[in-house]
PyMOL commands that place a pseudoatom at each C-alpha (Angstrom):
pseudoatom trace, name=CA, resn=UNK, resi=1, chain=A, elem=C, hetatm=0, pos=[57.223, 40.611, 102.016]
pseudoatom trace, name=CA, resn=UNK, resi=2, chain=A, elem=C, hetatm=0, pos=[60.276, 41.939, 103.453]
pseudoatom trace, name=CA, resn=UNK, resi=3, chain=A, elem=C, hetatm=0, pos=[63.798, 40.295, 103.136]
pseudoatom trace, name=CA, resn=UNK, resi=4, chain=A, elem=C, hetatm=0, pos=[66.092, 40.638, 106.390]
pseudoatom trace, name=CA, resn=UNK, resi=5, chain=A, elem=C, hetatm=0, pos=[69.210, 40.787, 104.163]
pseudoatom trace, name=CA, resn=UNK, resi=6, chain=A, elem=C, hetatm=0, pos=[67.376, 43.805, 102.177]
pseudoatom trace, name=CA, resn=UNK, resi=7, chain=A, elem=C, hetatm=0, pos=[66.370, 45.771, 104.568]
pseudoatom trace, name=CA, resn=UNK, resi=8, chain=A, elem=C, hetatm=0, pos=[70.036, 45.194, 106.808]
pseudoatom trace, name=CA, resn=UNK, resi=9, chain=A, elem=C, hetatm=0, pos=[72.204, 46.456, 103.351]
pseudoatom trace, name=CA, resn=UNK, resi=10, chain=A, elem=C, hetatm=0, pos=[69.577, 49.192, 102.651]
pseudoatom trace, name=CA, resn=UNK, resi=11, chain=A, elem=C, hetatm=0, pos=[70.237, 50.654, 105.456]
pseudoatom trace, name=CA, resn=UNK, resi=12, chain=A, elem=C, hetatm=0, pos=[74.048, 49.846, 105.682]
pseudoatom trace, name=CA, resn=UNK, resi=13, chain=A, elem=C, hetatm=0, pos=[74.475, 52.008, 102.509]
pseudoatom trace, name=CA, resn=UNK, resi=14, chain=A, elem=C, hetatm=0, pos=[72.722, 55.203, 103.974]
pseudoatom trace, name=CA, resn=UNK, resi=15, chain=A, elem=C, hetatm=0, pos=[75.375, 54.196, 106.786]
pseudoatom trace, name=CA, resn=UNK, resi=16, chain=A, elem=C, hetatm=0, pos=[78.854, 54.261, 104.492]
pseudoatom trace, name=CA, resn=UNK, resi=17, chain=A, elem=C, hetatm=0, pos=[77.602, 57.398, 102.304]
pseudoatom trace, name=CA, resn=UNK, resi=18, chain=A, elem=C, hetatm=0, pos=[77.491, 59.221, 106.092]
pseudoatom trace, name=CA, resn=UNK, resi=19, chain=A, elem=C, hetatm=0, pos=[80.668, 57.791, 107.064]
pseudoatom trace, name=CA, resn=UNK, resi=20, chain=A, elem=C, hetatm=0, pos=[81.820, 58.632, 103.308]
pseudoatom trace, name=CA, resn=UNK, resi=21, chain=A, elem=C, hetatm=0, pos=[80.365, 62.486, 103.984]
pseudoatom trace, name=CA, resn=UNK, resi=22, chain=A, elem=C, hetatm=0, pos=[82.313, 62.792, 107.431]
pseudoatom trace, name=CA, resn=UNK, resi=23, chain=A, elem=C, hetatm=0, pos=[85.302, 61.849, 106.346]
pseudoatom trace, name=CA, resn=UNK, resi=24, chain=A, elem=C, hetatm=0, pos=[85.252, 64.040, 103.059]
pseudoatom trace, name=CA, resn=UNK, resi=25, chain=A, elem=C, hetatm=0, pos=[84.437, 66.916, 105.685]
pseudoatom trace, name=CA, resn=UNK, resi=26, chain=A, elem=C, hetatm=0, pos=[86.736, 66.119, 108.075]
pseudoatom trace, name=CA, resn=UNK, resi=27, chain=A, elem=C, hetatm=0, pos=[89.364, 66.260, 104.689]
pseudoatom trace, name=CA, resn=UNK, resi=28, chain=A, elem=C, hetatm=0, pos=[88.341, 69.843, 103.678]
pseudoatom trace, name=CA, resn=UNK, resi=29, chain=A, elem=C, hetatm=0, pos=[88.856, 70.826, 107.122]
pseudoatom trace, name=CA, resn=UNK, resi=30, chain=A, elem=C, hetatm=0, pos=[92.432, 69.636, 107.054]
pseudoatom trace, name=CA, resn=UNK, resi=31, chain=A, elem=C, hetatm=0, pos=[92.941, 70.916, 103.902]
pseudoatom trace, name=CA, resn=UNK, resi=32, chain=A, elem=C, hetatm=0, pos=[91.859, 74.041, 105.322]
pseudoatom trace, name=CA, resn=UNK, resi=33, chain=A, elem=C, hetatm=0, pos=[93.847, 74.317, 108.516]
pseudoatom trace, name=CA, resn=UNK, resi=34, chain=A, elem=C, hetatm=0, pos=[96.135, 73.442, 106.106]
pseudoatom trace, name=CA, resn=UNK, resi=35, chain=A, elem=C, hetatm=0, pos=[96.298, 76.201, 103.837]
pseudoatom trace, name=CA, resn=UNK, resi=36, chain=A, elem=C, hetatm=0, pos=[95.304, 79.010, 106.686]
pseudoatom trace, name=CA, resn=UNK, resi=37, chain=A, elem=C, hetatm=0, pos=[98.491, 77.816, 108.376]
pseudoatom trace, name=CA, resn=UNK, resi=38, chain=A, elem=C, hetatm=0, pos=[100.813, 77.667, 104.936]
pseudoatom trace, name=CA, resn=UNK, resi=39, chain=A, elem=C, hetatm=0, pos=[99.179, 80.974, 104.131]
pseudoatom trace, name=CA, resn=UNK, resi=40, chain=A, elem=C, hetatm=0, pos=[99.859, 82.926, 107.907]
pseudoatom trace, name=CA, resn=UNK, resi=41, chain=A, elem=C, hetatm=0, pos=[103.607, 81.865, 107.116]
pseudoatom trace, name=CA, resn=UNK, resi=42, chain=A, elem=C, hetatm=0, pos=[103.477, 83.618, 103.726]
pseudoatom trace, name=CA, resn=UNK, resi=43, chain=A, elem=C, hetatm=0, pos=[102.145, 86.601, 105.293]
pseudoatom trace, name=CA, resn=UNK, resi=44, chain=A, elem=C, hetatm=0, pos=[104.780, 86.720, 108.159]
pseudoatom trace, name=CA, resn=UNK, resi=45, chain=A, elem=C, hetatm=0, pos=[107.376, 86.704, 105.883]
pseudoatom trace, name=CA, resn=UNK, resi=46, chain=A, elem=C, hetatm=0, pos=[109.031, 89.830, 105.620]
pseudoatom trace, name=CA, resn=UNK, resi=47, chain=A, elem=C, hetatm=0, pos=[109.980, 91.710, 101.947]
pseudoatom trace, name=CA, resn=UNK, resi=48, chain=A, elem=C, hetatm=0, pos=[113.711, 93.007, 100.980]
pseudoatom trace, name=CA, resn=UNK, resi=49, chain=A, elem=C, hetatm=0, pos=[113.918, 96.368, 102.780]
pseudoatom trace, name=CA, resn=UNK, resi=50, chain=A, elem=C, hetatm=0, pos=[114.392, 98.654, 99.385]
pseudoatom trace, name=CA, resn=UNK, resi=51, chain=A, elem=C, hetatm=0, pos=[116.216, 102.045, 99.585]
pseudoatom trace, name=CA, resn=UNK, resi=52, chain=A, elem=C, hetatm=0, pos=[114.230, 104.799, 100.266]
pseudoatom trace, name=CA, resn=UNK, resi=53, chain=A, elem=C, hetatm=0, pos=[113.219, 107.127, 97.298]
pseudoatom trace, name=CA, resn=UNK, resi=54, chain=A, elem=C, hetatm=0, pos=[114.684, 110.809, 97.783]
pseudoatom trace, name=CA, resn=UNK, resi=55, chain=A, elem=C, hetatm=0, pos=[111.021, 111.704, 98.004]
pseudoatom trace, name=CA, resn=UNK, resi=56, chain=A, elem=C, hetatm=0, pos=[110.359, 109.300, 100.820]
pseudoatom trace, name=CA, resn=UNK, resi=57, chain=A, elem=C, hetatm=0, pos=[113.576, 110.547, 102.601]
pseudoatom trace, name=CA, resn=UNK, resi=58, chain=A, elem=C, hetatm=0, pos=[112.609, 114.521, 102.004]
pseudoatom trace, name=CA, resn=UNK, resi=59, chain=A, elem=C, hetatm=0, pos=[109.082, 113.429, 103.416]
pseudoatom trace, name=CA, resn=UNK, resi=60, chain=A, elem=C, hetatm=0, pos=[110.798, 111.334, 106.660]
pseudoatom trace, name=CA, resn=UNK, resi=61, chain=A, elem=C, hetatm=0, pos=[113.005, 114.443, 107.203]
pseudoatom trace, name=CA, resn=UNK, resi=62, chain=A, elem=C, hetatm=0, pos=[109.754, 116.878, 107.134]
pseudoatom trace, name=CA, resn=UNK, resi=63, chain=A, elem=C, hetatm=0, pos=[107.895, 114.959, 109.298]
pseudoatom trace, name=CA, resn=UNK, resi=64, chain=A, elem=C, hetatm=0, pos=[111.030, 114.731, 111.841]
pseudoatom trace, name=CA, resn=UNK, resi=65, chain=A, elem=C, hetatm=0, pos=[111.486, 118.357, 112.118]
pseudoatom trace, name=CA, resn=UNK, resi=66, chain=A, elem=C, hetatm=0, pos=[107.551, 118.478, 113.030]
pseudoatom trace, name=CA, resn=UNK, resi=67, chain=A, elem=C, hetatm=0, pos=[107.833, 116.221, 115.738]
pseudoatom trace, name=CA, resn=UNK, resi=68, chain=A, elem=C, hetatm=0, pos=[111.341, 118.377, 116.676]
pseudoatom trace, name=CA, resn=UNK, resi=69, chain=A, elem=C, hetatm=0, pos=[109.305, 121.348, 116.639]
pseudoatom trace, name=CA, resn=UNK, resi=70, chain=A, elem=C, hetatm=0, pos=[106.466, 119.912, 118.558]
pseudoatom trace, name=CA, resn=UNK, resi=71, chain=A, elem=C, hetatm=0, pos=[108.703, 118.965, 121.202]
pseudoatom trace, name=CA, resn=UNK, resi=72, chain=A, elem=C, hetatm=0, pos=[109.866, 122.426, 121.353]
pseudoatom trace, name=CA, resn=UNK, resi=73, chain=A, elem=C, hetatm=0, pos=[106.913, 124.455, 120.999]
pseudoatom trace, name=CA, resn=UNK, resi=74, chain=A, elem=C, hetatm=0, pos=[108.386, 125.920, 118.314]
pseudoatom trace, name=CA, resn=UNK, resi=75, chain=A, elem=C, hetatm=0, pos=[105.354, 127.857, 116.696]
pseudoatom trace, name=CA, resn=UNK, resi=76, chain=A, elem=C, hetatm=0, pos=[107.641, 129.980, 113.908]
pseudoatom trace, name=CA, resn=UNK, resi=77, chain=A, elem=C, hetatm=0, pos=[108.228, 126.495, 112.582]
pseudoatom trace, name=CA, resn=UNK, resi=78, chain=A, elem=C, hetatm=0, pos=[104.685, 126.135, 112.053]
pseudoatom trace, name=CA, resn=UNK, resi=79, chain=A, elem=C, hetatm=0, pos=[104.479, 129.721, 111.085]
pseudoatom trace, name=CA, resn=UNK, resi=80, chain=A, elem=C, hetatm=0, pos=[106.301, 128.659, 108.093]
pseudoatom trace, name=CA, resn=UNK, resi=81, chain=A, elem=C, hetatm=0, pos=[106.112, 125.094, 107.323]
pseudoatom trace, name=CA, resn=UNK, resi=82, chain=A, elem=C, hetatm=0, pos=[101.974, 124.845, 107.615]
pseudoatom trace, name=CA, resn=UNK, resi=83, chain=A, elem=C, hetatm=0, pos=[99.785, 125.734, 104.187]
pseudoatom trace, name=CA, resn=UNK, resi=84, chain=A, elem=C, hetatm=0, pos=[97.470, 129.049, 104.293]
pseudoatom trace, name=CA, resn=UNK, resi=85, chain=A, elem=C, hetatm=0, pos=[95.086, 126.310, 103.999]
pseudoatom trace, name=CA, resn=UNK, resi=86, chain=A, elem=C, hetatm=0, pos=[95.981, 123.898, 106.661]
pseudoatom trace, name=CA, resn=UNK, resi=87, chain=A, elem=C, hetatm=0, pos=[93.478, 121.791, 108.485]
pseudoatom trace, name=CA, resn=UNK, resi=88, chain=A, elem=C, hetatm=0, pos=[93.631, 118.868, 111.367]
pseudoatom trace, name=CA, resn=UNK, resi=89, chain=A, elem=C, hetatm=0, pos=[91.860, 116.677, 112.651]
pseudoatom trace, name=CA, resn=UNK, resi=90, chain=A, elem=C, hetatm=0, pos=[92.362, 116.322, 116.220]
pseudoatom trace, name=CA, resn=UNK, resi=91, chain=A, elem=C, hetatm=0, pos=[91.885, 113.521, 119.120]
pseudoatom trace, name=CA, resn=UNK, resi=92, chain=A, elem=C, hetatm=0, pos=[88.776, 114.432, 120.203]
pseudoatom trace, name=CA, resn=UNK, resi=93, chain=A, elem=C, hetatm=0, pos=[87.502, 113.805, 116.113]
pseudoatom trace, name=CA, resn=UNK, resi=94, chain=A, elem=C, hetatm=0, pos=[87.036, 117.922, 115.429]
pseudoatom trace, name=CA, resn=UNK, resi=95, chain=A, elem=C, hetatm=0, pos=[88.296, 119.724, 112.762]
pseudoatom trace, name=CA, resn=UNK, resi=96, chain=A, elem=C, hetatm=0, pos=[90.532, 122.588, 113.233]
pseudoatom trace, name=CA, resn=UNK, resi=97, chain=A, elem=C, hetatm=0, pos=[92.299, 125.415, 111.108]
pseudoatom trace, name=CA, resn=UNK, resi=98, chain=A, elem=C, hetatm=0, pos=[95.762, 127.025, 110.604]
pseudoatom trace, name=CA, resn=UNK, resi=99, chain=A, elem=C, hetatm=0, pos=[95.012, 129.304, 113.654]
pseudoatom trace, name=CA, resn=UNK, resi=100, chain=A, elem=C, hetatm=0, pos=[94.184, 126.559, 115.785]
pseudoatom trace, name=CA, resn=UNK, resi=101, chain=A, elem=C, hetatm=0, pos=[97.290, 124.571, 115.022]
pseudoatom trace, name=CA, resn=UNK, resi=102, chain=A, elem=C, hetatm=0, pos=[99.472, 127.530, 115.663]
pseudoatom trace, name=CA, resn=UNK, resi=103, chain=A, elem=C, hetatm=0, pos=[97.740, 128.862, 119.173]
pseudoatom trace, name=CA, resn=UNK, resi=104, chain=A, elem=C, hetatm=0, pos=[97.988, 125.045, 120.270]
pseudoatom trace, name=CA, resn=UNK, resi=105, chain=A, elem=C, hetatm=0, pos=[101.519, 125.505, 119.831]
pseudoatom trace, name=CA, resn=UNK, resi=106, chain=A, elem=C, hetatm=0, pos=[102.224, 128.486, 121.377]
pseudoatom trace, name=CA, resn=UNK, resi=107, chain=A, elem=C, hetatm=0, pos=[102.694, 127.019, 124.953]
pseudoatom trace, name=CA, resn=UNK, resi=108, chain=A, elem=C, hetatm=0, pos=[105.119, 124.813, 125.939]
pseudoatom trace, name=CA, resn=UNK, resi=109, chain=A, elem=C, hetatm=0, pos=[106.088, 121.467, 123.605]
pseudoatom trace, name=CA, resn=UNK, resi=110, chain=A, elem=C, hetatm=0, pos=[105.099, 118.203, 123.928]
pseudoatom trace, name=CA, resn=UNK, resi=111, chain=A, elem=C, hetatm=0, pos=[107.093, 114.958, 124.873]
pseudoatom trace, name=CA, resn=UNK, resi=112, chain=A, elem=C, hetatm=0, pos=[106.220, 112.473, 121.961]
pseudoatom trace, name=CA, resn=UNK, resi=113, chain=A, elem=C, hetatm=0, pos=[107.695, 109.401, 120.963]
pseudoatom trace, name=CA, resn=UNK, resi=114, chain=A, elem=C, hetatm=0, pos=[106.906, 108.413, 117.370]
pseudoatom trace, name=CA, resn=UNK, resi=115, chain=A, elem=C, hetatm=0, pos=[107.128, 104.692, 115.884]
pseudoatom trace, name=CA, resn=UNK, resi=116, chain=A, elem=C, hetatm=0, pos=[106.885, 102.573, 113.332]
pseudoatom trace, name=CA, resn=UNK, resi=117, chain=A, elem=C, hetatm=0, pos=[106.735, 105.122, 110.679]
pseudoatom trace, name=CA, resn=UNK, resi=118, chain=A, elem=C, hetatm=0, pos=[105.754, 104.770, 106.900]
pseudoatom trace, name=CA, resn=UNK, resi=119, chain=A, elem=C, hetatm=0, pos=[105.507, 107.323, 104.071]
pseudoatom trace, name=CA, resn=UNK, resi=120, chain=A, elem=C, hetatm=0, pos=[103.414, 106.987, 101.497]
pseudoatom trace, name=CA, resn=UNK, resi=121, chain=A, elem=C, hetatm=0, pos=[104.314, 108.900, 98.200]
pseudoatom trace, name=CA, resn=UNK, resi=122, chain=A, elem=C, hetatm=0, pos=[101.784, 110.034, 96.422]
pseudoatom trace, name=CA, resn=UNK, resi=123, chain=A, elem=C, hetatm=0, pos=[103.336, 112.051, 93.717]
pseudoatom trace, name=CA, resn=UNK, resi=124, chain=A, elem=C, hetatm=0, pos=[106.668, 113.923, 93.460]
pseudoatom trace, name=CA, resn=UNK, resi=125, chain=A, elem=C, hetatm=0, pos=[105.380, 116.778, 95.237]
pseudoatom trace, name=CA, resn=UNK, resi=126, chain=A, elem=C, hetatm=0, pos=[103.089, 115.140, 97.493]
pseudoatom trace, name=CA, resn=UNK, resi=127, chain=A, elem=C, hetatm=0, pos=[103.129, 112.115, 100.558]
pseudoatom trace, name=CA, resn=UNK, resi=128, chain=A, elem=C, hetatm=0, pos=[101.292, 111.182, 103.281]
pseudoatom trace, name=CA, resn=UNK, resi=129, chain=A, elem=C, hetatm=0, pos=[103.666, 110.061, 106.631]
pseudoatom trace, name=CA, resn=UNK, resi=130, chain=A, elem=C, hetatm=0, pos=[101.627, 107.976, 109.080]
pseudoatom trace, name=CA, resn=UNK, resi=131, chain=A, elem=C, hetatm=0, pos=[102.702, 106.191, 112.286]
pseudoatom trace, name=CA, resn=UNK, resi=132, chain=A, elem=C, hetatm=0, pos=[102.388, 106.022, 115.854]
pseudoatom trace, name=CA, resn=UNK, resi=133, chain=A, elem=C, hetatm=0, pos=[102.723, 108.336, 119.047]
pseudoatom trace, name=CA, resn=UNK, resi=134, chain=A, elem=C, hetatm=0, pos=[103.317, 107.658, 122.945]
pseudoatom trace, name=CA, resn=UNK, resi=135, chain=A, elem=C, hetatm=0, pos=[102.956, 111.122, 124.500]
pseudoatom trace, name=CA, resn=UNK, resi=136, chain=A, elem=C, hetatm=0, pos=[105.234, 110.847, 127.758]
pseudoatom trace, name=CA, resn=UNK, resi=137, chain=A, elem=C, hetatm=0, pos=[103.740, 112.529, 130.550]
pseudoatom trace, name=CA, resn=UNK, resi=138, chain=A, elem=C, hetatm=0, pos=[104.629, 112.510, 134.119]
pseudoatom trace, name=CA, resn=UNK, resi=139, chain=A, elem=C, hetatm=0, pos=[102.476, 109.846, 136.099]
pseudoatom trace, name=CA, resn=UNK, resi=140, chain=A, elem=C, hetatm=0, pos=[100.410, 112.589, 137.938]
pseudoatom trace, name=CA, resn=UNK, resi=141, chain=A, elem=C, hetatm=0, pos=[98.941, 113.653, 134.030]
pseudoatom trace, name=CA, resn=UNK, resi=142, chain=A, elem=C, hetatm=0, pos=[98.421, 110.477, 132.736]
pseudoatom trace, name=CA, resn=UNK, resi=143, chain=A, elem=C, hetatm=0, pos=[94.505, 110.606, 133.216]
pseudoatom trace, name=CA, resn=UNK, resi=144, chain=A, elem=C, hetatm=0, pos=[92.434, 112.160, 130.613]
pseudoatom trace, name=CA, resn=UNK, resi=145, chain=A, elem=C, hetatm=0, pos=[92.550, 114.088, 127.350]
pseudoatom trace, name=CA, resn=UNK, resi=146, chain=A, elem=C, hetatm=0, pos=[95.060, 113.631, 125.722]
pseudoatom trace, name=CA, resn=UNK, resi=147, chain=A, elem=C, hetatm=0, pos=[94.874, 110.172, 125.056]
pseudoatom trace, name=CA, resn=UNK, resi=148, chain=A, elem=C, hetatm=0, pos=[98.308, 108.562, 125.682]
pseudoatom trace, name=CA, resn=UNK, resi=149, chain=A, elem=C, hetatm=0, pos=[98.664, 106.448, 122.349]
pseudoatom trace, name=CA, resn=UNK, resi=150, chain=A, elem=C, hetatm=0, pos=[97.686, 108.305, 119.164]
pseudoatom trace, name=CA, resn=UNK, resi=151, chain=A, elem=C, hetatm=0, pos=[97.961, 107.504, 115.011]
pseudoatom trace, name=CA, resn=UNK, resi=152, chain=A, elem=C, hetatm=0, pos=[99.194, 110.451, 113.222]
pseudoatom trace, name=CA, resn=UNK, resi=153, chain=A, elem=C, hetatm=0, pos=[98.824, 110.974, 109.815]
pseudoatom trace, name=CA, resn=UNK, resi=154, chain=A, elem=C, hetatm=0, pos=[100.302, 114.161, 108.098]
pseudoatom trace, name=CA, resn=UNK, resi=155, chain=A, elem=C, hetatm=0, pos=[99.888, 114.710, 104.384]
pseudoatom trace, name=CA, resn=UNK, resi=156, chain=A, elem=C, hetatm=0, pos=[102.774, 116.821, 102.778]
pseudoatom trace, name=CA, resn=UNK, resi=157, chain=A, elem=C, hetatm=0, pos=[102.503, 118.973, 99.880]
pseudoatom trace, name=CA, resn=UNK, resi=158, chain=A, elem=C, hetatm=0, pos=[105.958, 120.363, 98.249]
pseudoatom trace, name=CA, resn=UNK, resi=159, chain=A, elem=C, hetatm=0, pos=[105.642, 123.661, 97.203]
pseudoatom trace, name=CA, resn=UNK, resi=160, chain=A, elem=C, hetatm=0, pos=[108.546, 125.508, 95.337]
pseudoatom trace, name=CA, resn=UNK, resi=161, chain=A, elem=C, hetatm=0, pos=[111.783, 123.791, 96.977]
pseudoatom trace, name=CA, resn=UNK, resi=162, chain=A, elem=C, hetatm=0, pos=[109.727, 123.373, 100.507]
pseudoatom trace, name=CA, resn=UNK, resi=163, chain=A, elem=C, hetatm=0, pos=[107.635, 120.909, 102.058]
pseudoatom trace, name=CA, resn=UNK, resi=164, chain=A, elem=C, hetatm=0, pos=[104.661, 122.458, 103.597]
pseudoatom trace, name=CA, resn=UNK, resi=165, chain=A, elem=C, hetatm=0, pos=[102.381, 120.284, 106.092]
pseudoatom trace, name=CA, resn=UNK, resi=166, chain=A, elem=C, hetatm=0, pos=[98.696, 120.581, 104.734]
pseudoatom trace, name=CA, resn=UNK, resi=167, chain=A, elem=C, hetatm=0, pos=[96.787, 118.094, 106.577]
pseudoatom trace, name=CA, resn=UNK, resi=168, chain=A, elem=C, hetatm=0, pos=[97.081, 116.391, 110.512]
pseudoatom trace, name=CA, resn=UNK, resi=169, chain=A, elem=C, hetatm=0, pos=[95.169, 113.578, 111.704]
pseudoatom trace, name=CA, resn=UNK, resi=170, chain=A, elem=C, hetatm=0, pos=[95.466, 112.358, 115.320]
pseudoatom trace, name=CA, resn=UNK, resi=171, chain=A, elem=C, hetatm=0, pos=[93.382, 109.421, 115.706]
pseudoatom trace, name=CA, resn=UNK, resi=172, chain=A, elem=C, hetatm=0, pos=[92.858, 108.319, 119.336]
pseudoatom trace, name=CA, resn=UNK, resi=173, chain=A, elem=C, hetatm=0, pos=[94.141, 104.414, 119.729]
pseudoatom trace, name=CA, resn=UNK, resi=174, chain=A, elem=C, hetatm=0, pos=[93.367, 101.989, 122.311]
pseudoatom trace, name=CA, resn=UNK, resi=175, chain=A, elem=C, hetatm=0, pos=[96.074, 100.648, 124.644]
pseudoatom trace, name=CA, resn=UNK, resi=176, chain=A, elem=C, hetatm=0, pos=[95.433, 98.631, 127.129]
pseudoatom trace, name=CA, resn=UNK, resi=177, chain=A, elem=C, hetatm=0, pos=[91.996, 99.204, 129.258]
pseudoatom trace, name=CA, resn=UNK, resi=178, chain=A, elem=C, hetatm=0, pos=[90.483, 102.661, 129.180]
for i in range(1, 178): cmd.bond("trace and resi %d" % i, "trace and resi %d" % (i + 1))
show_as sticks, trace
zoom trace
């Protein structure tokens, strides 16, 4: 036979061990939020900026007088500064040759605004310089190829005293809603 007082703590146990359960749960989520917020605070904060190397600054001041060039149309700087074997990547995800690069060139320059810039040193004679591009055209052009925000990514290769561009990426990036 059953005992009322039994059966009513018998089930009041199964009762606190939930209650126990939730709140342990609802602990580890704290903890959680916790730590995801103490962490995002970490990650925001910003290093030291260090000096640049004098590679870094020789890579910075090759990939500036592309971008001078580019604006030009200056296609005797490319004459000079790209690789026999230079290669790029362009927009539109094909791969293209010296030639290319140089007929593309040929015309008139472009109007490009590059930011937030890093260099990436890879040896003492080599570096990759990435960072972003707004081309500025006039409103009437701003539809279609090219895309209007880009990713470039150059790698440089120093060969005797000169820094010679041997590989372009342009990597189409979403802005906005296209």
């Amino acid at each position: 036979m059953d005992c009322p007082d039994s059966r009513s703590s018998a089930e009041a146990v199964p009762e606190s061990k939930t209650e126990e359960n939730l709140l342990r749960k609802q602990m580890i989520r704290i903890f959680v939020v916790v730590c995801a917020l103490a962490l995002s605070g970490v990650a925001q904060t910003q290093e030291p900026v260090r000096p640049m190397s004098r590679t870094e600054k020789a890579l910075m001041a090759a990939e500036k007088n592309f971008i001078e060039a580019a604006k030009k149309g200056d296609v005797e700087f490319f004459k000079h500064t790209l690789t026999d074997d230079f290669s790029f990547v362009s927009f539109d995800g094909q791969l293209y040759n010296r030639q290319d690069m140089l007929d593309q060139f040929s015309g008139p320059g472009t109007d490009i605004l590059p930011y937030e810039a890093k260099v990436i040193v890879l040896r003492e004679d080599s570096g990759i310089v990435t960072y972003n591009v707004v081309f500025r055209v006039p409103p009437s052009e701003d539809q279609g190829p090219p895309p209007r925000y880009q990713h470039f990514s150059t790698v440089w290769v120093k060969q005797g005293d000169l820094w010679k561009m041997k590989f372009l990426q342009m990597t189409a990036n979403h802005w906005g809603d296209w």
